[in-house]
Backbone as CSV, one residue per row, in Angstrom:
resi,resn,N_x,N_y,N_z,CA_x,CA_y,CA_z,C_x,C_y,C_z
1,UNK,26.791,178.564,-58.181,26.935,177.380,-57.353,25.581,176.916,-56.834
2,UNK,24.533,177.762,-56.865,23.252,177.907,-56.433,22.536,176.420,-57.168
3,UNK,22.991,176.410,-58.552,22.474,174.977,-59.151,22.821,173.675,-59.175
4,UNK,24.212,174.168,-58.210,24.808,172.604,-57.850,24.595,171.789,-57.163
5,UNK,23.608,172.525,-56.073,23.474,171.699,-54.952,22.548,170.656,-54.937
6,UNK,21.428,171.328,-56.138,20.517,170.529,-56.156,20.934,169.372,-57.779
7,UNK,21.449,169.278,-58.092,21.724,168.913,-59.385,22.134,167.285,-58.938
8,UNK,22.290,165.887,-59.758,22.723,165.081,-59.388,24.378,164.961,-59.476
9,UNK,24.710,166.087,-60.423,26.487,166.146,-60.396,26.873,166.850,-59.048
10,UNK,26.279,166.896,-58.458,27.331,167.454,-57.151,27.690,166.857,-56.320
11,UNK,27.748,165.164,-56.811,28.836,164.275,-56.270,29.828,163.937,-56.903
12,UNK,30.212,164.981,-57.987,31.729,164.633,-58.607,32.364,165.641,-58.132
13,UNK,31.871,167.022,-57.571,32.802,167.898,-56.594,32.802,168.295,-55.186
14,UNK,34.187,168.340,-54.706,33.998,168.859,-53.135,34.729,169.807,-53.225
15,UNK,33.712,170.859,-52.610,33.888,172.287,-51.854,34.374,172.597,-50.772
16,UNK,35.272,173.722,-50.724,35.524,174.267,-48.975,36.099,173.190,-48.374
17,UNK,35.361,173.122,-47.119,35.701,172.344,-45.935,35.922,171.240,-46.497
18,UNK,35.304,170.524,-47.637,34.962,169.341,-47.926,36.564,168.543,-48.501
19,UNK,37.251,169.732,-48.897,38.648,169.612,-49.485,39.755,169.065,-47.941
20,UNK,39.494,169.140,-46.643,39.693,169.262,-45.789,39.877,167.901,-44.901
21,UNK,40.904,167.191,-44.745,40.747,166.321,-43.887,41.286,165.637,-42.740
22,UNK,40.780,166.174,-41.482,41.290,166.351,-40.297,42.049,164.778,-39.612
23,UNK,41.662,163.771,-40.334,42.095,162.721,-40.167,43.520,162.398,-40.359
24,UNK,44.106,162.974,-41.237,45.301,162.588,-42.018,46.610,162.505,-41.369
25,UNK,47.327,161.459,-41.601,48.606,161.773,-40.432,49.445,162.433,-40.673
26,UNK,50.107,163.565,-42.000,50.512,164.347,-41.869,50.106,166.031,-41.011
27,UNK,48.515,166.027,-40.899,47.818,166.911,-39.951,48.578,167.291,-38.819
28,UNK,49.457,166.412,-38.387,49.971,166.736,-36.694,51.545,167.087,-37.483
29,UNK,51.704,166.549,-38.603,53.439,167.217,-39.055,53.385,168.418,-39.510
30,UNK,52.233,168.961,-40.277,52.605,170.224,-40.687,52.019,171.220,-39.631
31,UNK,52.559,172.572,-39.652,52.087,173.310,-38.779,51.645,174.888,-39.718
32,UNK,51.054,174.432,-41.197,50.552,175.280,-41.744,49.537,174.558,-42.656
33,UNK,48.519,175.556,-43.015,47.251,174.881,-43.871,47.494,173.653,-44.913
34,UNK,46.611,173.060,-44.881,46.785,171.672,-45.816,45.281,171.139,-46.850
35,UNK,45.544,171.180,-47.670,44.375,170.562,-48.620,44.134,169.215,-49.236
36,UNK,43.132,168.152,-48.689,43.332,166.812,-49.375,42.032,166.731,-49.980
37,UNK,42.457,165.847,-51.400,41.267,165.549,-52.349,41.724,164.413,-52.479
38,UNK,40.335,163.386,-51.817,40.877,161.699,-51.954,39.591,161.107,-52.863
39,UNK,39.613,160.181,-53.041,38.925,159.215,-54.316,37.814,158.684,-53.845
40,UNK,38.221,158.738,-52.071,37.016,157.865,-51.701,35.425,157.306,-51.947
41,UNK,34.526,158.660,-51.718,33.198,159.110,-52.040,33.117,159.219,-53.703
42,UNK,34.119,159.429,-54.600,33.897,159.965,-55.884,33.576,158.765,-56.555
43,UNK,32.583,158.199,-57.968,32.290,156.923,-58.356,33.556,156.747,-59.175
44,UNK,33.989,155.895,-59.133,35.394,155.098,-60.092,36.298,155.721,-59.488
45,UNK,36.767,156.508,-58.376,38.031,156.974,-58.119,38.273,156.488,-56.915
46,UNK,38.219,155.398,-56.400,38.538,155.254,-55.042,39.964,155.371,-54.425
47,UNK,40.907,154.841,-55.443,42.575,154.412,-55.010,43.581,155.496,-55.664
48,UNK,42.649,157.338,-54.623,43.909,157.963,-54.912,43.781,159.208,-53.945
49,UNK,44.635,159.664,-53.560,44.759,160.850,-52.869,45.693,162.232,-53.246
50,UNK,45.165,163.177,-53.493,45.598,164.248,-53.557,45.984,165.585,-52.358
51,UNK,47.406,165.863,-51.659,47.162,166.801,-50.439,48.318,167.796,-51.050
52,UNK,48.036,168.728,-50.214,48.442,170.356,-50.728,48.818,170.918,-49.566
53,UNK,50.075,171.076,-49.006,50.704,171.567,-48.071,51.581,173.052,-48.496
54,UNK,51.023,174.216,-47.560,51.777,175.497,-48.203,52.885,175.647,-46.424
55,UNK,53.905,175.370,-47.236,54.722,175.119,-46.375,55.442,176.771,-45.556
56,UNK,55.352,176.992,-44.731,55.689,178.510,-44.172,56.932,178.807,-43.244
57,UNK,57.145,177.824,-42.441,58.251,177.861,-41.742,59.055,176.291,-42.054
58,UNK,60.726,176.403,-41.709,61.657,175.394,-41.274,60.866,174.335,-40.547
59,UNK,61.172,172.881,-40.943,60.616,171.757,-39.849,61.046,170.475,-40.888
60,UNK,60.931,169.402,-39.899,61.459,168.183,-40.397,59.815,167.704,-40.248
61,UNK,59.158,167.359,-41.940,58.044,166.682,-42.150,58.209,164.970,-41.666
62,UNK,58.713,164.327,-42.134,58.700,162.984,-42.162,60.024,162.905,-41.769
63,UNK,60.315,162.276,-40.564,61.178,162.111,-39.880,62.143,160.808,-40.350
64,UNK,61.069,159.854,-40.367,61.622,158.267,-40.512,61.418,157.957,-42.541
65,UNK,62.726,157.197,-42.604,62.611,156.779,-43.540,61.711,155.355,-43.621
66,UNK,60.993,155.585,-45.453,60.141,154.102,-45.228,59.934,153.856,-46.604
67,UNK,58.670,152.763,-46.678,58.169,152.905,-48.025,57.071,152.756,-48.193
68,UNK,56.204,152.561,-49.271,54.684,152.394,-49.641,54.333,150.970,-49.995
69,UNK,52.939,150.838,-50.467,52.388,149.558,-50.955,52.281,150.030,-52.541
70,UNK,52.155,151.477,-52.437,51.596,151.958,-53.870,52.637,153.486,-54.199
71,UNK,52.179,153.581,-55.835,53.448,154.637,-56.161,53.040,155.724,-55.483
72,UNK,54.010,156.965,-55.633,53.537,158.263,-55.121,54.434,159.309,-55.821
73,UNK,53.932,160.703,-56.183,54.521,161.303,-56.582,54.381,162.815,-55.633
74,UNK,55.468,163.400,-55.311,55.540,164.557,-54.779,56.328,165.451,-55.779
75,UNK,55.424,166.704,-55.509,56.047,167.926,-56.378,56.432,169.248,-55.474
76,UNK,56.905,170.092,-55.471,57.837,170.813,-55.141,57.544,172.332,-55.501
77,UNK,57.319,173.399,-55.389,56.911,174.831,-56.090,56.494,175.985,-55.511
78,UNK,57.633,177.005,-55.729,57.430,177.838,-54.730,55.368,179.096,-55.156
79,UNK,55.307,179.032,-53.889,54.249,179.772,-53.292,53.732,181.359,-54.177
80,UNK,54.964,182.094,-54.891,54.582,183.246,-55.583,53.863,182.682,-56.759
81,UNK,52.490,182.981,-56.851,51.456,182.564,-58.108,52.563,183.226,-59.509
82,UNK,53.065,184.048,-59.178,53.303,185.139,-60.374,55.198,184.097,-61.036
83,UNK,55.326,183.321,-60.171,56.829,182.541,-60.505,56.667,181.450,-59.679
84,UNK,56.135,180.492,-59.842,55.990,179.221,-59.190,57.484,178.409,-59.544
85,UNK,58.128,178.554,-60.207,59.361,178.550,-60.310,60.454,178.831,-59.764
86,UNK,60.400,179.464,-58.606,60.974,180.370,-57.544,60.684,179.619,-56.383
87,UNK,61.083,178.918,-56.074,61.237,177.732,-54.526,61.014,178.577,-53.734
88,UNK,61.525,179.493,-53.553,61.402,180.359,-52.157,61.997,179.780,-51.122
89,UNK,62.938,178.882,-50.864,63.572,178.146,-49.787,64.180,176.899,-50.511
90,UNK,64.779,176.032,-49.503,65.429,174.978,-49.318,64.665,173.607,-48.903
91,UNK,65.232,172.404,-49.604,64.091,171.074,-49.455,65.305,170.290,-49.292
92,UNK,65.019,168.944,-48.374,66.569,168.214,-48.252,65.406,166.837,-48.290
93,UNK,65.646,166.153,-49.406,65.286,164.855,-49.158,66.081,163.825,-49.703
94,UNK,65.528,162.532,-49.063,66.476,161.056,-49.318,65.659,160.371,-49.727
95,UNK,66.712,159.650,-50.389,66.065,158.466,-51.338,67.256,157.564,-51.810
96,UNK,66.306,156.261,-52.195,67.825,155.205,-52.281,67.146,153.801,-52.943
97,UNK,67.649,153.120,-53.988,67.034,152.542,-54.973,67.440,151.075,-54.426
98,UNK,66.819,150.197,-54.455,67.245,148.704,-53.968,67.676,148.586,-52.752
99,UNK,68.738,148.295,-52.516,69.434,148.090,-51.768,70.953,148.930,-51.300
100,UNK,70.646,149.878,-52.098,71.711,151.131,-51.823,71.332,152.050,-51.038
101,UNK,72.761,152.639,-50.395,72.744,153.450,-49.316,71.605,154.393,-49.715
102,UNK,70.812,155.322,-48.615,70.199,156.269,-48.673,71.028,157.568,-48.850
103,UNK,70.295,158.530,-49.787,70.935,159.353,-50.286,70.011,160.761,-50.026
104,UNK,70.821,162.060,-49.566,70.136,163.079,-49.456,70.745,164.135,-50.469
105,UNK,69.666,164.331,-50.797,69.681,165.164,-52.263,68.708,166.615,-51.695
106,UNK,69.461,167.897,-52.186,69.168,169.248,-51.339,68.825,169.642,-52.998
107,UNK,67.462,170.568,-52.772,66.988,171.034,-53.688,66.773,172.944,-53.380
108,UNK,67.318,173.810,-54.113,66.261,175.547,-54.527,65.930,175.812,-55.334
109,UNK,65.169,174.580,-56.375,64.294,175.012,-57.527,63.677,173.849,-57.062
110,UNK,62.307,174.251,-57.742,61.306,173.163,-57.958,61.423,171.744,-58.470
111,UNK,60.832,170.887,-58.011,60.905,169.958,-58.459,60.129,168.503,-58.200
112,UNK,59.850,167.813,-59.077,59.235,166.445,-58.861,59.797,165.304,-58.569
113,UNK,59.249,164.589,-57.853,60.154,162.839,-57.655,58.883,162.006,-57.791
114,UNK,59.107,160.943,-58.486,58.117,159.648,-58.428,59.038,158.896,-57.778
115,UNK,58.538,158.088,-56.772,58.637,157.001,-56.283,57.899,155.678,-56.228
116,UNK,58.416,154.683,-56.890,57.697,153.578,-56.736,57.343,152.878,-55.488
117,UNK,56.227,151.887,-55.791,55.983,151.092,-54.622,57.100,150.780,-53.851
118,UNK,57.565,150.353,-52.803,58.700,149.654,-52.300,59.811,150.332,-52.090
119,UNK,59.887,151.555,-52.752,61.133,152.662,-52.737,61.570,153.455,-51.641
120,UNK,62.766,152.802,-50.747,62.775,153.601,-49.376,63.188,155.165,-49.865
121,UNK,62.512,156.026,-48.649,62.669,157.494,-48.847,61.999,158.328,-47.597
122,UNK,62.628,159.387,-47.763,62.702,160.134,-46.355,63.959,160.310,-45.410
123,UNK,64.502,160.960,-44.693,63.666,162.117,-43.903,63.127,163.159,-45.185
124,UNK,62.625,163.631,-45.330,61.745,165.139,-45.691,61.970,166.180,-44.798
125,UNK,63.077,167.442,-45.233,62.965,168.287,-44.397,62.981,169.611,-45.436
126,UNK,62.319,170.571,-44.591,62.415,172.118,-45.283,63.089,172.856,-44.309
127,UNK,64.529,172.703,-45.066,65.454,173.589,-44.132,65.620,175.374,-44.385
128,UNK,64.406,175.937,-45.475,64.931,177.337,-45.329,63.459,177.700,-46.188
129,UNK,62.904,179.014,-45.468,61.521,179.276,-46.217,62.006,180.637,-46.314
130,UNK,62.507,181.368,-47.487,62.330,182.673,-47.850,61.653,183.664,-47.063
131,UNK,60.036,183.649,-47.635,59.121,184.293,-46.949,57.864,183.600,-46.501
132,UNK,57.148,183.481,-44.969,55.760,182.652,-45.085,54.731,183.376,-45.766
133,UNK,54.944,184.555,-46.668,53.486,185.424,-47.531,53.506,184.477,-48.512
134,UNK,54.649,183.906,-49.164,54.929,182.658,-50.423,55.473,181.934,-49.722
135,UNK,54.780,180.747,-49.268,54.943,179.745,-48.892,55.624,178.512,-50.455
136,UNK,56.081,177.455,-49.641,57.058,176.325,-50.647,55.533,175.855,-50.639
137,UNK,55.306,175.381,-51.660,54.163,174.245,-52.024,54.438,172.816,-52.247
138,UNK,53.836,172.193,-51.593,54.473,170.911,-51.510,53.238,169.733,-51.528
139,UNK,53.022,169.293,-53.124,51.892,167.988,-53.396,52.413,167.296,-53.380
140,UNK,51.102,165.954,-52.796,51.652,164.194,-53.049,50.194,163.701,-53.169
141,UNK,50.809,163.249,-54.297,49.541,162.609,-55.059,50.191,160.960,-54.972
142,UNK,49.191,160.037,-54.437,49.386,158.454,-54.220,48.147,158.044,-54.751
143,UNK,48.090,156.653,-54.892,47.410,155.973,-55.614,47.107,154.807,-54.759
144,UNK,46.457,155.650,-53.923,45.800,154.382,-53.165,44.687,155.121,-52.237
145,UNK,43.717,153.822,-51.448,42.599,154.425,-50.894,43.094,155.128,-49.328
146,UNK,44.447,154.349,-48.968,44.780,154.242,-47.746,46.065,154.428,-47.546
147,UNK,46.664,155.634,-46.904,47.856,155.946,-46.560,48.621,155.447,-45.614
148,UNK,49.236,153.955,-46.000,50.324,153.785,-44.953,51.513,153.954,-45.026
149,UNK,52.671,154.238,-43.806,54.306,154.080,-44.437,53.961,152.768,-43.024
150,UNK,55.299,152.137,-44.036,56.023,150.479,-43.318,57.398,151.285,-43.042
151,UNK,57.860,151.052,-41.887,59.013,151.235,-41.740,60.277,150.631,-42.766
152,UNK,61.467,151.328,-43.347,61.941,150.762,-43.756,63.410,150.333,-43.248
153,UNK,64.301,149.252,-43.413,65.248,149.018,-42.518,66.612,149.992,-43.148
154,UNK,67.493,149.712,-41.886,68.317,150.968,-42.176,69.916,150.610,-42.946
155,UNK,70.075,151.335,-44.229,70.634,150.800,-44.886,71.816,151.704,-45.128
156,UNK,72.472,152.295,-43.946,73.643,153.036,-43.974,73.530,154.521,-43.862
157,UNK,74.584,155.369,-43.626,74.034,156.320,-43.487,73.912,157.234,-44.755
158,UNK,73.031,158.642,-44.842,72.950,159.469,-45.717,73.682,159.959,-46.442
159,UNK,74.195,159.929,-47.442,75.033,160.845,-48.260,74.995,162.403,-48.330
């Protein structure tokens, strides 16, 4: 690493702390370590963010349902390196296409959702963590420079 520092490529990677960003408004929802890699500083990558939540205990992440300006994809995977396949707990999320009711869909295997721009979704909750030594892993990768949710209006209750 000794040759990176001085090299002109060591603005296509961030290290350590650098992975780290205390700004973020999920920061105050989770109450276990978190990793973000955003586009900002990098040349040609501005409109994307990468965060890494190792999820350890029960809690309701995203409370309010909403939507984006831009797509997003969250993935799902339990914490044992040796079977990432192994959820290690319980995931309860909603989602609801157009103009149809919101729907909560309970997951104990892994799994991915894309959501498009405009796509209401949420609450986000992790209702059951196995063990916190294997934490649930939980990415969202968006495509944008800037993380907002718009509230979205309320379109009946949950299934």
């Amino acid at each position: 690493m000794h040759r990176l520092e001085g090299s002109p490529l060591r603005k296509y990677f961030r290290i350590g702390e650098e992975l780290r960003i205390p700004s973020h408004p999920h920061e105050h929802e989770v109450p276990s370590p978190a990793l973000f890699f955003t586009g900002g500083p990098v040349p040609a990558a501005p409109g994307f963010r990468l965060a890494t939540f190792a999820i350890t205990q029960p809690f309701e992440m995203v409370h309010e349902t909403h939507t984006h300006d831009f797509d997003q994809y969250l993935c799902f995977f339990g914490g044992d390196m040796r079977n990432m396949l192994d959820l290690g707990g319980e995931v309860e999320f909603c989602l609801a296409e157009g103009d149809e009711e919101l729907q909560t869909f309970v997951f104990t295997r892994p799994f991915a959702v894309y959501i498009p721009r405009g796509m209401r979704h949420c609450p986000l909750r992790y209702t059951r963590v196995d063990d916190p030594a294997r934490p649930l892993i939980h990415q969202d990768l968006v495509f944008t420079g800037e993380y907002i949710r718009k509230p979205a209006p309320h379109q009946g209750p949950s299934a």
